[in-house]
C-alpha positions, -999 to 999 in steps of 0.1 A, spaced: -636 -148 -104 -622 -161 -136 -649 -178 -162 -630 -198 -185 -661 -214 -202 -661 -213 -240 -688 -218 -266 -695 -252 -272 -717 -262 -302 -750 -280 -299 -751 -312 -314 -773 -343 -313 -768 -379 -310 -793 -405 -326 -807 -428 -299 -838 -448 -289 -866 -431 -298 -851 -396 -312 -820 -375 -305 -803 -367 -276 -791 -332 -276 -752 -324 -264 -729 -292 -258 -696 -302 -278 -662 -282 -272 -640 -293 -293 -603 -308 -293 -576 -286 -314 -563 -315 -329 -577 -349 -344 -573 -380 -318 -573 -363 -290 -589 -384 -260 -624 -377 -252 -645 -366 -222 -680 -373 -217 -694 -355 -190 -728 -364 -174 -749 -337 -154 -774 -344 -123 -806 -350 -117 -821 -317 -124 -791 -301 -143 -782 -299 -179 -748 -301 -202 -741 -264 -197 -738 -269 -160 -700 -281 -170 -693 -252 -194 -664 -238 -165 -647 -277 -164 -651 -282 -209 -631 -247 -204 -607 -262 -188 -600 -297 -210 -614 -279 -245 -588 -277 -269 -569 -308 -255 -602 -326 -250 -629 -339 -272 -658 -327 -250 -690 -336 -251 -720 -331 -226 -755 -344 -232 -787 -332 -221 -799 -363 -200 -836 -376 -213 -861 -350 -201 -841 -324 -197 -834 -292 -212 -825 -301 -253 -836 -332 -241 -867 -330 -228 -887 -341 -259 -873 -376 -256 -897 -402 -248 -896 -427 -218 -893 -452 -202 -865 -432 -181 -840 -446 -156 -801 -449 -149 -796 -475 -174 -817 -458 -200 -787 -428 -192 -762 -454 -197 -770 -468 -232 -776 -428 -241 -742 -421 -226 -733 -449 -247 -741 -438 -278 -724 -408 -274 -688 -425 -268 -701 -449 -303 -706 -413 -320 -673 -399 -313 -653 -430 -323 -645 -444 -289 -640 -484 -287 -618 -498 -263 -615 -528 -284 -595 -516 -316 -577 -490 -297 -595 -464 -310 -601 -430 -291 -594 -426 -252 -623 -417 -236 -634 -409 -202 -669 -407 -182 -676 -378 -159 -702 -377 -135 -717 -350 -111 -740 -362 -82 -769 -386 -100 -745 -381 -132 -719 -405 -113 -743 -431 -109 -747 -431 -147 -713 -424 -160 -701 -459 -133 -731 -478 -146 -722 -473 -182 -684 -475 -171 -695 -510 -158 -720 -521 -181 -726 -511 -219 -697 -494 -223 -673 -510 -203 -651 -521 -239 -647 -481 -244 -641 -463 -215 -605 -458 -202 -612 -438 -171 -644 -424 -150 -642 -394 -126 -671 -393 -102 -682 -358 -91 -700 -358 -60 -722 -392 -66 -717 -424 -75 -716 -442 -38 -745 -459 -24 -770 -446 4 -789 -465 24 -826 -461 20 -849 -483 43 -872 -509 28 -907 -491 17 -891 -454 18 -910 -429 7 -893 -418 -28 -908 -383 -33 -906 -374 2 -867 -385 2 -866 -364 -31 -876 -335 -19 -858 -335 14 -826 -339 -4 -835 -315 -34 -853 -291 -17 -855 -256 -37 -842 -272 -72 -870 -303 -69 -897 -274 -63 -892 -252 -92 -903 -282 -114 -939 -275 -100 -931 -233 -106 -940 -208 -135 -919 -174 -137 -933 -142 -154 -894 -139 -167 -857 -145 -165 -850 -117 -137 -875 -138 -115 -856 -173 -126 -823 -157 -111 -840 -140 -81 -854 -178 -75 -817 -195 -75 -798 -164 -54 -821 -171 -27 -808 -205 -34 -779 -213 -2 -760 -231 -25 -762 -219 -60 -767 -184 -52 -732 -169 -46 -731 -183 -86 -756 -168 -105 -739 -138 -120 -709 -158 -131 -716 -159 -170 -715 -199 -176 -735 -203 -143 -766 -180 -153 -765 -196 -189 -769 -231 -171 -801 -216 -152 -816 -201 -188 -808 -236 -203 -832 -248 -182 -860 -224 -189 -887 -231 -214 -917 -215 -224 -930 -177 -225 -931 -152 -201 -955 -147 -179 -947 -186 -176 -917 -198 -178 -907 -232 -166 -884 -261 -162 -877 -280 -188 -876 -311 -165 -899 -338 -171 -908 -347 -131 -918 -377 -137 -883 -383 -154 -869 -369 -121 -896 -395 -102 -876 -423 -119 -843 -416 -119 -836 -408 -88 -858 -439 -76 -829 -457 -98 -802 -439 -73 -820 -449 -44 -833 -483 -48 -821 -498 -85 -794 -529 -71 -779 -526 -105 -768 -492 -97 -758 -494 -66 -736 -523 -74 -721 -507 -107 -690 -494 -87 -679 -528 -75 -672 -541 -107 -655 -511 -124 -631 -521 -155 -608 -492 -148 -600 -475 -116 -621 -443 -108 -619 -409 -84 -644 -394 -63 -639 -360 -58 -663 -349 -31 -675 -319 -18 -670 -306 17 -708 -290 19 -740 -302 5 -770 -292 -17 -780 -265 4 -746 -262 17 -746 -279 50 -716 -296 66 -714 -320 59 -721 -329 25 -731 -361 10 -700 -378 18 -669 -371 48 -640 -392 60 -661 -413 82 -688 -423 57 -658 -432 29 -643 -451 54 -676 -471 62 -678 -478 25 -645 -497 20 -634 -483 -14 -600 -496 -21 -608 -526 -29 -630 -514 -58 -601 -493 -76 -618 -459 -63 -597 -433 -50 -616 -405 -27 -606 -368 -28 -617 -338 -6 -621 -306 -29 -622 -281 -1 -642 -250 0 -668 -262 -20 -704 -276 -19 -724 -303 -38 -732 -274 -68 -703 -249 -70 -674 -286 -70 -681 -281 -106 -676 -242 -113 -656 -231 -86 -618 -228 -96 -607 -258 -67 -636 -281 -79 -624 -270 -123 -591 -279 -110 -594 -316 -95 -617 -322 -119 -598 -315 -150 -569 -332 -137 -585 -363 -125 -599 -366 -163 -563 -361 -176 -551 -390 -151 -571 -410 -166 -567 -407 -200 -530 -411 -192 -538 -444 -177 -552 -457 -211 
């Protein structure tokens, strides 16, 4: 399989309490429109190197390292969705994108908890700058029953990726043998931009590596994308209209995924400007590096910049 990732350079952002780390590929000419793209729960910025392949060079890209993770992890708390948001935020204010004077396009990108970010900013702090928002995989509400148990939801839903957090390795041969056991991930973990987003992750020396994840930044957040109202709501009052792509399979590639026809349905999403698209072939993880997933993705963020 192609890899048509290219090097991005690290950059930082200033923002409460520090600086938020980010993986910029950049555009081949000045005022090109911009793409922010926001990783998931557990991920980091180079888990969309294949995707900034595909819109660097016509694309201003930019993906951060969420607070407590990876580049990122330094940054203090308090964590949460919205805490994403104003960081996400401040990334559109550094590249020069404000709705308002009709500066830059720019477009949020969100994969699984990364959607529920990207629409929160998209509806909230940044609503005056963002033109379009593409939700990978995320984004729509679940239900979760009054008193749930958070961790225990977490880790039913995670599975494998939540455990490593609590994990040492003795080096980087054991990291991959760990994620191509994975059902999911591991069909991936030779392609070049896929094995550099698992070493992203890893800090420390062997014999004990680790995560770079805070878990307690993991606790939070995806508390936020089960029970924050704020969140959950952010997608009915969207100032632009959006696209789910969703994946056929799911985190450990089970059919179905986190979303089909019937649940979409259920959810009523016209009326909220959202348009839903099936990327066959793909599951929760490989709708952003397989060449179907790089495909919708890219031209769902060219869409809507055109819309702008």
């Amino acid at each position: 399989m192609t890899d048509p990732a290219r090097d991005p350079e690290l950059i930082s952002v200033p923002v409460e309490g520090g600086e938020l780390a980010a993986l910029h590929w950049s555009a081949d000419a000045p005022g090109a429109p911009i793409a922010v793209l926001v990783h998931g729960i557990t991920a980091n910025a180079m888990a969309w190197a294949r995707v900034a392949g595909a819109l660097a060079g016509e694309f201003e890209v930019v993906a951060p390292d969420l607070r407590g993770r990876a580049a990122s992890a330094g940054l203090p708390g308090p964590y949460g969705l919205e805490r994403h948001a104003a960081d996400v935020t401040a990334v559109l204010d550094s590249l020069g994108a404000d709705g308002d004077t009709g500066a830059e396009t720019a477009v949020l990108v969100g994969h699984s908890m990364g959607a529920y970010v990207a629409a929160l900013a998209a509806a909230g702090v940044a609503r005056d700058r963002v033109h379009g928002l593409v939700m990978v995989d995320g984004g729509l509400s679940f239900p979760t029953p009054p008193g749930a148990d958070i961790d225990a939801i977490l880790s039913a839903v995670l599975g494998p990726s939540l455990a490593r957090l609590s994990m040492t390795f003795p080096d980087l041969a054991a990291v991959r043998a760990f994620w191509a056991q994975h059902p999911a991930v591991g069909p991936w973990v030779d392609v070049p931009s896929v094995a550099a987003y698992l070493a992203r992750d890893v800090v420390g020396e062997p014999p004990a590596l680790r995560s770079a994840c805070v878990p307690e930044a993991v606790r939070v957040d995806g508390g936020d994308v089960l029970l924050n109202e704020r969140v959950l709501e952010a997608t009915t009052d969207l100032p632009v209209p959006a696209t789910l792509l969703w994946a056929t399979r799911g985190l450990l590639d089970q059919t179905p995924g986190l979303y089909d026809e019937a649940r979409l349905a259920q959810l009523g999403l016209e009326p909220s400007g959202i348009t839903a698209r099936e990327v066959p072939g793909t599951n929760h993880y490989s709708i952003v590096w397989a060449d179907e997933g790089v495909a919708a993705i890219a031209a769902a963020v060219r869409a809507g910049a055109a819309r702008s």
